[in-house]
N, CA, C and O atoms as a GROMACS GRO file, in nm:
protein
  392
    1UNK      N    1  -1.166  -0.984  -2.095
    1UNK     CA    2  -1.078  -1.040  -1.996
    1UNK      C    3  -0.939  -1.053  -2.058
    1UNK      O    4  -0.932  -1.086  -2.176
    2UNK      N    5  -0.805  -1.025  -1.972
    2UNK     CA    6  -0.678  -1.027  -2.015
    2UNK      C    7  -0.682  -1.165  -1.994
    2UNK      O    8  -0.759  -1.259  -1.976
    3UNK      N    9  -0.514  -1.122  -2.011
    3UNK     CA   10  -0.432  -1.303  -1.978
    3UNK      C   11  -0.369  -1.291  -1.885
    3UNK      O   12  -0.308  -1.396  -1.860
    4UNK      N   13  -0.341  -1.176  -1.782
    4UNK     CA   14  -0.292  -1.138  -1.671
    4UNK      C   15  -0.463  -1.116  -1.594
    4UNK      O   16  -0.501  -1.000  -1.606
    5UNK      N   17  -0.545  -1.191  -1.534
    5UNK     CA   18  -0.646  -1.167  -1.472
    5UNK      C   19  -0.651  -1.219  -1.302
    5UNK      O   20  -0.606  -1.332  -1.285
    6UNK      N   21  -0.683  -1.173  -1.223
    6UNK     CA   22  -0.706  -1.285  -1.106
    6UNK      C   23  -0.790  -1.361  -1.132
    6UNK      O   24  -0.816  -1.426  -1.031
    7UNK      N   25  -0.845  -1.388  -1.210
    7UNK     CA   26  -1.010  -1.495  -1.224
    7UNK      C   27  -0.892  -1.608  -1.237
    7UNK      O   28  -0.896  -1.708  -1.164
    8UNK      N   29  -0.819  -1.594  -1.304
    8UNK     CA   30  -0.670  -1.711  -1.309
    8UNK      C   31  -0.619  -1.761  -1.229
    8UNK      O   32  -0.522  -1.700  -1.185
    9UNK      N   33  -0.664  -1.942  -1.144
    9UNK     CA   34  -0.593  -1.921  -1.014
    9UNK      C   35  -0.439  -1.901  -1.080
    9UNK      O   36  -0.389  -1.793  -1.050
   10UNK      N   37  -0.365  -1.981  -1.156
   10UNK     CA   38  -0.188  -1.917  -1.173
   10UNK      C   39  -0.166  -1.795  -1.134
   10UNK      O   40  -0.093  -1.771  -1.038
   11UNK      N   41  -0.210  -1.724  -1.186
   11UNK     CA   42  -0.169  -1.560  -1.203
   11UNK      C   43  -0.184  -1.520  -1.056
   11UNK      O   44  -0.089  -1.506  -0.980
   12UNK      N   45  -0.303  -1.506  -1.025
   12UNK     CA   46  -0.337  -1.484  -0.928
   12UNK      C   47  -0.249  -1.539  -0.805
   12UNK      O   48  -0.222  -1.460  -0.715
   13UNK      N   49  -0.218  -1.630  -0.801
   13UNK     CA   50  -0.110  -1.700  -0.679
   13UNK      C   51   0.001  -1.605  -0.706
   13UNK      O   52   0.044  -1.532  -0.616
   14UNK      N   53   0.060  -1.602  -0.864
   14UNK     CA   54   0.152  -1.535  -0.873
   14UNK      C   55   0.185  -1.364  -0.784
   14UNK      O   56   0.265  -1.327  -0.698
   15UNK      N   57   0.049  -1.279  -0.882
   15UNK     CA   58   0.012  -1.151  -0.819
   15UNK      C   59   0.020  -1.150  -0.709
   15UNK      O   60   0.095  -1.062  -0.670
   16UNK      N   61  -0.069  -1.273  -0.552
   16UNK     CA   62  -0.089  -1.242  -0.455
   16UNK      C   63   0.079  -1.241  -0.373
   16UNK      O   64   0.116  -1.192  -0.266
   17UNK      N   65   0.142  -1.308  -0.464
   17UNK     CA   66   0.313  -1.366  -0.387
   17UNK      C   67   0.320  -1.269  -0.396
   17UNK      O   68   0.289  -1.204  -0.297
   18UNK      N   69   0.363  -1.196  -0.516
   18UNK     CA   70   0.463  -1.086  -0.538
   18UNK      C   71   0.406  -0.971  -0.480
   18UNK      O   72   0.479  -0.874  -0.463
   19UNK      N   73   0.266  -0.965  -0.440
   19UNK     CA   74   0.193  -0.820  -0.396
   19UNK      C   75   0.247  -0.889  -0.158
   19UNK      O   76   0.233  -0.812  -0.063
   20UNK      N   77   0.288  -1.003  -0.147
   20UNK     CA   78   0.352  -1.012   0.031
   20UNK      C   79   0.477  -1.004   0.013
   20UNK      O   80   0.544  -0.982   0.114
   21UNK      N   81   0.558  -1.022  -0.136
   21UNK     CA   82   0.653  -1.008  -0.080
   21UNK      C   83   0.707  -0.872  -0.108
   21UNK      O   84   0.814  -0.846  -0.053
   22UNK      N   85   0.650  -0.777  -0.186
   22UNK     CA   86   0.633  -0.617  -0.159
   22UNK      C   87   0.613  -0.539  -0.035
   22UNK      O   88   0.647  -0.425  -0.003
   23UNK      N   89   0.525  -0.666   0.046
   23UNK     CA   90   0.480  -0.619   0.155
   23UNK      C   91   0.573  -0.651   0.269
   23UNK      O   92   0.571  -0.577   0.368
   24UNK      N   93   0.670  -0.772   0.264
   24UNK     CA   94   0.800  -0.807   0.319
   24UNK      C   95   0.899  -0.707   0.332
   24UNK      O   96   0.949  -0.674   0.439
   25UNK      N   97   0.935  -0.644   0.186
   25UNK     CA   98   0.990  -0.510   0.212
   25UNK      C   99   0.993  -0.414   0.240
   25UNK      O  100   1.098  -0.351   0.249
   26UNK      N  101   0.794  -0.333   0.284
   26UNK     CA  102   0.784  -0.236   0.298
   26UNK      C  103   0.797  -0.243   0.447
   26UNK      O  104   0.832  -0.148   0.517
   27UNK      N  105   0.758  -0.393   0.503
   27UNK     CA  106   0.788  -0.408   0.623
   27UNK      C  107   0.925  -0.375   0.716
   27UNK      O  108   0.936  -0.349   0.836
   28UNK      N  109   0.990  -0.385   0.644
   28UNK     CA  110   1.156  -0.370   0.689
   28UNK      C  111   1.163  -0.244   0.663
   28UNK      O  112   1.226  -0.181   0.749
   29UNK      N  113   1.106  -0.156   0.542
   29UNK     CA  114   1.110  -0.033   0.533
   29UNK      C  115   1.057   0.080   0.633
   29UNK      O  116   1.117   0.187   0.650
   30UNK      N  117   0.920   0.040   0.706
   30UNK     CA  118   0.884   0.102   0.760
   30UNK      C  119   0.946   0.047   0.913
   30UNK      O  120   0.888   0.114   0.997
   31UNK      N  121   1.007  -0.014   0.957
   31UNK     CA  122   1.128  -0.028   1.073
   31UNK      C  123   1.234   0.052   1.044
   31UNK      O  124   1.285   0.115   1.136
   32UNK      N  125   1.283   0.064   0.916
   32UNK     CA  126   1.393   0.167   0.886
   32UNK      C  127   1.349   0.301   0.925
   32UNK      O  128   1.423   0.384   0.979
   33UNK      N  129   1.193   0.323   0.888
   33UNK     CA  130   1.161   0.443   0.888
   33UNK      C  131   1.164   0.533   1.109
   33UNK      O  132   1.207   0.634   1.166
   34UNK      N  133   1.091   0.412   1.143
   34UNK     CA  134   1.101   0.364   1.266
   34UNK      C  135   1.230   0.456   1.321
   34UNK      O  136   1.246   0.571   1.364
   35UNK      N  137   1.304   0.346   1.296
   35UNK     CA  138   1.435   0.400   1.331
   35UNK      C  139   1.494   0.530   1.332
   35UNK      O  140   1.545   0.565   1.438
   36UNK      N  141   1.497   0.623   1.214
   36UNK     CA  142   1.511   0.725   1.172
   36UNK      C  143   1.439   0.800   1.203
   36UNK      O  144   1.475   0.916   1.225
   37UNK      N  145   1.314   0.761   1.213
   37UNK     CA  146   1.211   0.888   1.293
   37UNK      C  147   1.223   0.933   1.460
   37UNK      O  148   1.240   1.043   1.511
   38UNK      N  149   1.211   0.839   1.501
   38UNK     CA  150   1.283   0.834   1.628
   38UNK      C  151   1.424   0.898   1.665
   38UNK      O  152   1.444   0.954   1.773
   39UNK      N  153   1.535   0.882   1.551
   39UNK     CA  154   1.657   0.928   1.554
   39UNK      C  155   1.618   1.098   1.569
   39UNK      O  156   1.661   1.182   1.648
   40UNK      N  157   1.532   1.106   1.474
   40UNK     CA  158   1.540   1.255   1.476
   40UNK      C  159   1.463   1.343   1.590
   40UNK      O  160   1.493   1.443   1.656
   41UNK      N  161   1.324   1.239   1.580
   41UNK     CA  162   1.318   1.350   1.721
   41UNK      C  163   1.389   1.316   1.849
   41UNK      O  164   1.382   1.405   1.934
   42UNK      N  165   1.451   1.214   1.881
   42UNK     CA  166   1.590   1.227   1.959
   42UNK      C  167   1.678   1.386   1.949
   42UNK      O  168   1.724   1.452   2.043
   43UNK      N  169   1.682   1.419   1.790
   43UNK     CA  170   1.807   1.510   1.767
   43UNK      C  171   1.715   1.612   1.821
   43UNK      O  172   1.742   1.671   1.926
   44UNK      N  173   1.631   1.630   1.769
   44UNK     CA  174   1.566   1.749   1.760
   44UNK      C  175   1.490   1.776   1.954
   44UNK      O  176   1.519   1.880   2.014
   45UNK      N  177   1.417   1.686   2.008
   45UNK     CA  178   1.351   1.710   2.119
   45UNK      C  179   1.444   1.677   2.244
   45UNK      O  180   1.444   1.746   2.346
   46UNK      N  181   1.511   1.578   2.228
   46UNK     CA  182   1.615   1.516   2.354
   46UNK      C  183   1.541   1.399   2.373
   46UNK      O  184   1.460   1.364   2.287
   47UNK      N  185   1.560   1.332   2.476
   47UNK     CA  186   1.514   1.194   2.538
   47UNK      C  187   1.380   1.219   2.568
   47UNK      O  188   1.346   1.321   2.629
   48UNK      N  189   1.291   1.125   2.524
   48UNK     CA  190   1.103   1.127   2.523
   48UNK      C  191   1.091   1.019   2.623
   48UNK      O  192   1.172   0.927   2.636
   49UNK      N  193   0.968   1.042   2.703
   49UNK     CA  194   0.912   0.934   2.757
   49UNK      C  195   0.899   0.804   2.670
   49UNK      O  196   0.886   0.809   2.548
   50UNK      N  197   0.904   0.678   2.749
   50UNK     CA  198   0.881   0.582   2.691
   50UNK      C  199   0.724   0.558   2.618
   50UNK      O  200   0.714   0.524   2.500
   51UNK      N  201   0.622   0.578   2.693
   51UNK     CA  202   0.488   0.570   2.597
   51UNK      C  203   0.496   0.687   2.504
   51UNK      O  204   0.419   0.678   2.409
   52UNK      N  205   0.571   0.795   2.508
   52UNK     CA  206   0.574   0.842   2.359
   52UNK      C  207   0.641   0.797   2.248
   52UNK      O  208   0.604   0.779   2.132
   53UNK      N  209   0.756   0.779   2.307
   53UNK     CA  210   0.841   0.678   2.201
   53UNK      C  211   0.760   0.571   2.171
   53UNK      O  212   0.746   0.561   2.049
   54UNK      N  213   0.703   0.492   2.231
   54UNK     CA  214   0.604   0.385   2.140
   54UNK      C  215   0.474   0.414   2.061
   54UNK      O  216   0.419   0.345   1.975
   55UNK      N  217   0.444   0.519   2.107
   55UNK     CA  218   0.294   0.585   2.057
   55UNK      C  219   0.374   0.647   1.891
   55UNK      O  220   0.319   0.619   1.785
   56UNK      N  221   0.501   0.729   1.896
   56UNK     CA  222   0.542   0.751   1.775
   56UNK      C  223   0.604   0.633   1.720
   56UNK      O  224   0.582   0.641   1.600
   57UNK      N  225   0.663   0.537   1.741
   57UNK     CA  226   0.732   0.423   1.657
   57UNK      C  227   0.556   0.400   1.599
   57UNK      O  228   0.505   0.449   1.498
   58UNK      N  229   0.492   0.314   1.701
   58UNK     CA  230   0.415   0.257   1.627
   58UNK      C  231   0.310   0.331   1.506
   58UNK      O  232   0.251   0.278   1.411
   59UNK      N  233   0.314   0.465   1.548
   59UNK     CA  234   0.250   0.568   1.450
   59UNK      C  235   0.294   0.586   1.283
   59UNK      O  236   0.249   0.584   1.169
   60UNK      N  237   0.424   0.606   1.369
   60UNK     CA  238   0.560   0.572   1.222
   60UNK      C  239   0.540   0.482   1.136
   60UNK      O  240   0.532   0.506   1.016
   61UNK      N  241   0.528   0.360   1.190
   61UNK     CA  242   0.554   0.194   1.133
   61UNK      C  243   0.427   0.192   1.041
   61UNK      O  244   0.425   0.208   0.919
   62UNK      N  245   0.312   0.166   1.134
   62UNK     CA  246   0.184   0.183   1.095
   62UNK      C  247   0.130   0.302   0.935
   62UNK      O  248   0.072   0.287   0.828
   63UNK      N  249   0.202   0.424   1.021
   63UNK     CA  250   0.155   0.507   0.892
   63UNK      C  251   0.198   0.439   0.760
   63UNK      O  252   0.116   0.397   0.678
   64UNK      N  253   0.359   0.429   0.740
   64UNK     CA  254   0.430   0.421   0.622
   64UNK      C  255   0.427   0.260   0.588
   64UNK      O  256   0.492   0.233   0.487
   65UNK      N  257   0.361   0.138   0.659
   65UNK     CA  258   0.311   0.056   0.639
   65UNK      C  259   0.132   0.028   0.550
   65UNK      O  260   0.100  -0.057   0.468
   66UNK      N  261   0.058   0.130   0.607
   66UNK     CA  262  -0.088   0.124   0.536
   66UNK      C  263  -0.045   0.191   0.400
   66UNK      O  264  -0.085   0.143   0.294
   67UNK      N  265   0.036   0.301   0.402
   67UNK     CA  266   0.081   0.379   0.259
   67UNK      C  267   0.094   0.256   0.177
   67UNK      O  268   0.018   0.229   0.084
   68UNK      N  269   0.212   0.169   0.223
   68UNK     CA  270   0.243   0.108   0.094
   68UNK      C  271   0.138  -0.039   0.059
   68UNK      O  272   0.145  -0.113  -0.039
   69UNK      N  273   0.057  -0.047   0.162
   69UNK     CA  274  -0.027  -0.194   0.177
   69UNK      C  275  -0.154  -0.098   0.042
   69UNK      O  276  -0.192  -0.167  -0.053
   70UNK      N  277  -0.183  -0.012   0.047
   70UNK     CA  278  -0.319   0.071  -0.031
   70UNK      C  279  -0.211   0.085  -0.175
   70UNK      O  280  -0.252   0.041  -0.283
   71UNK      N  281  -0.105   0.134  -0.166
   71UNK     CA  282  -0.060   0.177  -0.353
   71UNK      C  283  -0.043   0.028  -0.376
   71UNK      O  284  -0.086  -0.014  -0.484
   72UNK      N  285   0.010  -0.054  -0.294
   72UNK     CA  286   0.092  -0.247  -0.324
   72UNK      C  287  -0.062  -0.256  -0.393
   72UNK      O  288  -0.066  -0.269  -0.516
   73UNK      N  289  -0.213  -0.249  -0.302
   73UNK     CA  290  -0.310  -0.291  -0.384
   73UNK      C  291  -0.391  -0.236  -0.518
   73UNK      O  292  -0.462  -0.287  -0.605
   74UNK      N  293  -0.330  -0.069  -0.481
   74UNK     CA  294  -0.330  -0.020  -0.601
   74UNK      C  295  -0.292  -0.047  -0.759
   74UNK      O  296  -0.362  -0.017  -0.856
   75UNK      N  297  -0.174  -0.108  -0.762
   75UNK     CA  298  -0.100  -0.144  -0.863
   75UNK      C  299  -0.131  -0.305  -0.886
   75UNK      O  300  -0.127  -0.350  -1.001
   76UNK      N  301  -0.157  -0.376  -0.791
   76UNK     CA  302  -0.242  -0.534  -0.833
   76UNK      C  303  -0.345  -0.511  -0.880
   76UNK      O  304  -0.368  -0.581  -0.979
   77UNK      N  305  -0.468  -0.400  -0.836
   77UNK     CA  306  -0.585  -0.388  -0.928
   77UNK      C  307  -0.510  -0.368  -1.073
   77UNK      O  308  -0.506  -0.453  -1.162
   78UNK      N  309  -0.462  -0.257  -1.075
   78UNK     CA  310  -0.417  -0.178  -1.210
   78UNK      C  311  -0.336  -0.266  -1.310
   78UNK      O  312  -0.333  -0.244  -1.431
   79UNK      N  313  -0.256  -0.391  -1.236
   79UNK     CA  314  -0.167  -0.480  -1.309
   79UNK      C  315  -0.277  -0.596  -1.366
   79UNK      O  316  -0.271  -0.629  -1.484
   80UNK      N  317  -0.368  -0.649  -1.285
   80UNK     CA  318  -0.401  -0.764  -1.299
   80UNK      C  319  -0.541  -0.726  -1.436
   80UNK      O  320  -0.590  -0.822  -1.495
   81UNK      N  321  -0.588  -0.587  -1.469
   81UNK     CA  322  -0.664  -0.577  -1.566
   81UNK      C  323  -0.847  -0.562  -1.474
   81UNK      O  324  -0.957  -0.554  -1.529
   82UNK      N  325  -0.818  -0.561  -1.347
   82UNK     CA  326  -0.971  -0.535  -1.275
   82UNK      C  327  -1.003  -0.411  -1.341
   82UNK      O  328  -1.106  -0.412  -1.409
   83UNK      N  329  -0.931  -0.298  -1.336
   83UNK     CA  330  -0.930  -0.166  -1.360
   83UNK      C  331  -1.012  -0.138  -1.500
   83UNK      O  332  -1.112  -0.066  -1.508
   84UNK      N  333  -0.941  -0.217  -1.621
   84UNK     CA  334  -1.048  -0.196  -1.728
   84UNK      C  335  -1.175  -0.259  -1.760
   84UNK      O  336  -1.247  -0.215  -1.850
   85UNK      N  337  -1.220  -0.412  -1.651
   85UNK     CA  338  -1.320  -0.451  -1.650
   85UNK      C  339  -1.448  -0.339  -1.583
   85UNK      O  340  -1.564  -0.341  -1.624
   86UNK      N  341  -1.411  -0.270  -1.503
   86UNK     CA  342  -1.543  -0.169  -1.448
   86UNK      C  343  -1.586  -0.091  -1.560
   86UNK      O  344  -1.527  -0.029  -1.648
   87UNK      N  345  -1.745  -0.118  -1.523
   87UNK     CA  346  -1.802  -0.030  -1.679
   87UNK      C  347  -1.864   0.075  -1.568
   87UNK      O  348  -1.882   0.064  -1.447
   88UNK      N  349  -1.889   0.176  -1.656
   88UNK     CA  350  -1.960   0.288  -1.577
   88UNK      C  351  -2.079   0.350  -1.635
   88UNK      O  352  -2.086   0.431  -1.726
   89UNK      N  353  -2.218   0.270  -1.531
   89UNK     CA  354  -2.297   0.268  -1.580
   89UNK      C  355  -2.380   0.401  -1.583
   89UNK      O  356  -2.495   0.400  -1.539
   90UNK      N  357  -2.330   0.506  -1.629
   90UNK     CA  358  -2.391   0.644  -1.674
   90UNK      C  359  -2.302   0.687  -1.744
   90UNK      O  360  -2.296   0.810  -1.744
   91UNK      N  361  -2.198   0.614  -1.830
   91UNK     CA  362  -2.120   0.682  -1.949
   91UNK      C  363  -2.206   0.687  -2.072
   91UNK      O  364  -2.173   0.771  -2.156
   92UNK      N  365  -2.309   0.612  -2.097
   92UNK     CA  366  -2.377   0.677  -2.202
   92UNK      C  367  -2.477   0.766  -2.210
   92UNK      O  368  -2.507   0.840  -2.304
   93UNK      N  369  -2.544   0.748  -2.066
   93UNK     CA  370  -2.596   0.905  -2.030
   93UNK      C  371  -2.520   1.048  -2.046
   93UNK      O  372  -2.583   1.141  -2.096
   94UNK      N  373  -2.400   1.063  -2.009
   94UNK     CA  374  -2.352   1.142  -1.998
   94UNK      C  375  -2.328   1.221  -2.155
   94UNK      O  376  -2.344   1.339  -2.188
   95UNK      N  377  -2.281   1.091  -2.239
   95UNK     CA  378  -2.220   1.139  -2.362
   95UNK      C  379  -2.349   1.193  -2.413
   95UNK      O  380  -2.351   1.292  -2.486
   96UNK      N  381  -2.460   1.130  -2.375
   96UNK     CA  382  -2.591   1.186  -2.499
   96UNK      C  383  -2.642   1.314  -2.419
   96UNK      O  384  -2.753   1.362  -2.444
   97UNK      N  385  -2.579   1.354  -2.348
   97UNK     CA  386  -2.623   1.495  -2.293
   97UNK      C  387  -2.565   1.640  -2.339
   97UNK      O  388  -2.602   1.756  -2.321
   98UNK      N  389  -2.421   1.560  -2.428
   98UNK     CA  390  -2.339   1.679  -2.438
   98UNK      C  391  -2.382   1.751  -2.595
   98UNK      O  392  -2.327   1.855  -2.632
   0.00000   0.00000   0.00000
């Protein structure tokens, strides 16, 4: 066990802040994205129906929102030391085979 662990409530409060307020920004990010996606197929298609325009915003938002909610938890496993606690229970099978 590290000294950066979630088993730690400290740390752990810490990790969980800093892993919403990552998520605060990707939030605003993926409204930026919003925005810009929309801009373009504006440029590119002309004026869309309204349920398409919402079917793509929210597609937009959503997509580039789960992206960063899965790597945000990616990098809390990988930061907080879960990552080197998993043992893998057929690594010594494997080695005595070779």
């Amino acid at each position: 066990m590290t000294d950066n662990d979630l088993d730690d409530p400290g740390y752990a409060a810490f990790a969980w802040r800093r892993y919403r307020r990552l998520m605060i920004w990707m939030t605003l990010a993926s409204a930026v994205s919003v925005v810009a996606g929309l801009g373009a197929l504006r440029i590119y298609w002309g004026p869309m129906p309204l349920l398409g325009t919402i079917f793509a915003a929210g597609g937009i938002f959503f997509s580039v929102l789960l992206a960063a909610a899965l790597m945000g938890l990616v990098f809390l496993s990988s930061g907080s030391g879960h990552d080197e606690r998993i043992e893998e229970p057929t690594r010594d099978e494997r080695w005595s085979q070779k």
